[in-house]
C-alpha positions in Angstrom: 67.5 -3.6 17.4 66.5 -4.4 20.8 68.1 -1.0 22.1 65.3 0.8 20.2 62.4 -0.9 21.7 63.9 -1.0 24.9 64.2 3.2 24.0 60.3 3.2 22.7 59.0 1.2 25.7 60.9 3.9 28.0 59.4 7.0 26.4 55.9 5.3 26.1 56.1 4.7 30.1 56.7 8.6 30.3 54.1 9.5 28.4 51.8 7.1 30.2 52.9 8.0 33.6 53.0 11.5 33.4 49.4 11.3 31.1 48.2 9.2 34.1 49.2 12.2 37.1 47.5 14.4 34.6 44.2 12.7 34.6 44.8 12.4 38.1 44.9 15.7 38.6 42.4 17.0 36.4 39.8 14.1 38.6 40.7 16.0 41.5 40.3 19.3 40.2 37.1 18.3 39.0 35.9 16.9 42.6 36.5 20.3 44.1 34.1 21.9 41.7 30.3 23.2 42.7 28.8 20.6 41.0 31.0 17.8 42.7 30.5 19.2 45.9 26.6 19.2 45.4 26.7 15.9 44.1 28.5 14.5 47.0 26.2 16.1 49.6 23.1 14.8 47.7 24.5 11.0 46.9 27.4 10.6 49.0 29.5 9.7 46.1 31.6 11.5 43.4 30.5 12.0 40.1 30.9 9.0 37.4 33.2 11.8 35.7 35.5 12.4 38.2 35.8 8.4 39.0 36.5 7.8 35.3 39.3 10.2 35.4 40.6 8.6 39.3 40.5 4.9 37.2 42.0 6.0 34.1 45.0 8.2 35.4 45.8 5.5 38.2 45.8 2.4 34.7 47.6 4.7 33.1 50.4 5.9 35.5 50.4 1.9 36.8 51.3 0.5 33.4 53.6 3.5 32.6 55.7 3.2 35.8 55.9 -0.7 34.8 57.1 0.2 31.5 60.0 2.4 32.6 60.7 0.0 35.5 61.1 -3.4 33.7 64.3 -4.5 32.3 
């Protein structure tokens, strides 16, 4: 029984690593874009939008990576 959890917990950490460099990389996409540009110019700061997505795929790759890594 424990061999199945251990199983589920590996493919969650997958899903939530890779899920996590996605959102990664769709935050970076995003802070290349006119409107990020402009934004940065005008406020010195990225868009809430693209920080969200920074946050969220770094959690998300973070707790995945610890789920394939623990024992």
């Amino acid at each position: 029984m424990a061999k199945a959890s251990d199983t589920l917990a590996k493919i969650l950490g997958l899903v939530l690593l890779v899920g996590g460099a996605g959102l990664a990389f769709w935050g970076y996409q995003m802070s290349q874009s006119v409107v990020a540009q402009f934004s940065r110019a005008m406020t010195g700061a990225l868009p809430d939008a693209v920080m969200y997505r920074y946050i969220g795929g770094a959690v998300a790759a973070a707790v995945g990576l610890f789920l394939l890594v623990k024992k």
